[in-house]
C-alpha positions as CSV (number, residue, x, y, z in Angstrom):
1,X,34.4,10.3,-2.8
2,X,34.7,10.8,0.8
3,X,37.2,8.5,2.7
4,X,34.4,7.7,5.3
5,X,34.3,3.5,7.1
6,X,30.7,3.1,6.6
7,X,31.0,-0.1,9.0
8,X,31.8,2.5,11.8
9,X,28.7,4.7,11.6
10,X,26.0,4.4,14.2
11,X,22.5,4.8,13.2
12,X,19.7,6.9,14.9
13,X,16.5,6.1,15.7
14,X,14.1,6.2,13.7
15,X,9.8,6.1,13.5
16,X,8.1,3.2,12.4
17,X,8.8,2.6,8.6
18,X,5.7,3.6,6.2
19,X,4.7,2.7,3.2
20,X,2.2,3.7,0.5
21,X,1.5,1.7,-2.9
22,X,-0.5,3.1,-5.7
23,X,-2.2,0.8,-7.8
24,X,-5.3,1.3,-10.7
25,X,-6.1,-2.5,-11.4
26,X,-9.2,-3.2,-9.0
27,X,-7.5,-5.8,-6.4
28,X,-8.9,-9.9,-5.7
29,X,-9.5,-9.2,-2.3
30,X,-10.5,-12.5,-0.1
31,X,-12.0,-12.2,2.9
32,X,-10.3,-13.7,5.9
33,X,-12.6,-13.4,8.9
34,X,-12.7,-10.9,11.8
35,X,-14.4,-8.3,9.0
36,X,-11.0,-8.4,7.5
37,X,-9.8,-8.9,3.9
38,X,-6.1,-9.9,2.5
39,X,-5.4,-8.9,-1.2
40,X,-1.4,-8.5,-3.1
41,X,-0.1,-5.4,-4.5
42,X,3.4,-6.4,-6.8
43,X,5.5,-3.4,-7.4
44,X,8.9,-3.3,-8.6
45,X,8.7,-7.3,-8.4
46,X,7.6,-6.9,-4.9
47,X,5.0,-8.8,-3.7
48,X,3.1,-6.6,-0.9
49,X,0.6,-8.4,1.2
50,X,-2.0,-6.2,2.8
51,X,-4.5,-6.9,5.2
52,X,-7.3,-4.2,5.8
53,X,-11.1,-3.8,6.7
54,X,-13.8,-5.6,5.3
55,X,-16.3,-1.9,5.1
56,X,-12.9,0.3,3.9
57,X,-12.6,-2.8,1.4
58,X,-16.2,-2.7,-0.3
59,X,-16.5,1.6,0.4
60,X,-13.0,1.5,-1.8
61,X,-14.5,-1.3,-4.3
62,X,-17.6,1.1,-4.9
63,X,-15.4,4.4,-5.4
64,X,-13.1,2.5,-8.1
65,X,-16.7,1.5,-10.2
66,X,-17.4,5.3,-10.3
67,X,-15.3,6.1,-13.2
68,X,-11.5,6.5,-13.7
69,X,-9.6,6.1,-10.1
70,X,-6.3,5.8,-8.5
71,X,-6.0,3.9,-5.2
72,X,-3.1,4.4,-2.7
73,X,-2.7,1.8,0.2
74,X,-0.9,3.0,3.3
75,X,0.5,1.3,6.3
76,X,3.7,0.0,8.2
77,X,6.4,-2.0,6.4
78,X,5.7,-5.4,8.1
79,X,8.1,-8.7,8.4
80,X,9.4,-10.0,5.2
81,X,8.5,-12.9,3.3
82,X,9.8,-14.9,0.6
83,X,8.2,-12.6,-1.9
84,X,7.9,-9.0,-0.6
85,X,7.0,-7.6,2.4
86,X,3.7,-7.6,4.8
87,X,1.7,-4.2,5.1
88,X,0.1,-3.8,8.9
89,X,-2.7,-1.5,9.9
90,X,-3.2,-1.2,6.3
91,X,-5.6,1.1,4.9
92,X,-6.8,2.4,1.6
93,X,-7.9,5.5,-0.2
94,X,-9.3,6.0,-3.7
95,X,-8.8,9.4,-5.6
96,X,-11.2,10.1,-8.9
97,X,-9.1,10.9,-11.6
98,X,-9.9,13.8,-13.5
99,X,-9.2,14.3,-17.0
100,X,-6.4,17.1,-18.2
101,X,-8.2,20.4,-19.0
102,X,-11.0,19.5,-16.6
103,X,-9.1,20.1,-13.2
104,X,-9.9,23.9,-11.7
């Protein structure tokens, strides 16, 4: 172990912190006005809350009723709260999952 004060380093700057969440349970999304809707994501006893268009919402909610899916939210690690953490500029993406031996 390196004899190293930790307390003494100075950190850099960095880029906004990002975050992406996969999830394969189809999400109670409620809408909240402004064409926006707010669902959770738990991970790792997390709570996430997510905030995210309304159209990118119900084009995502069609994809997931096409057959086996995996959905990945991105966005920036927002404030705290007592639970988790709040995603900002959230926004989602679902990927078809495709049976082993099937994939080229």
């Amino acid at each position: 172990m390196l004899d190293i004060d930790l307390t003494k380093m100075i950190p850099i700057d960095g880029r906004s912190a990002e975050l992406s969440l996969k999830f394969d349970e189809i999400p109670a999304a409620v809408p909240i006005g402004d064409k926006q809707v707010f669902f959770k994501v738990k991970s790792d006893e997390r709570i996430f809350e997510i905030t995210i268009g309304e159209k990118a919402m119900n084009k995502a909610l069609d994809e997931m009723t096409k057959g086996p899916w995996l959905a990945m939210v991105k966005g920036k690690l927002g404030p705290a709260t007592d639970t988790g953490f709040v995603i900002e500029n959230g926004q989602i993406q679902v990927f078809a999952k495709v049976p082993k031996g099937q994939q080229n």
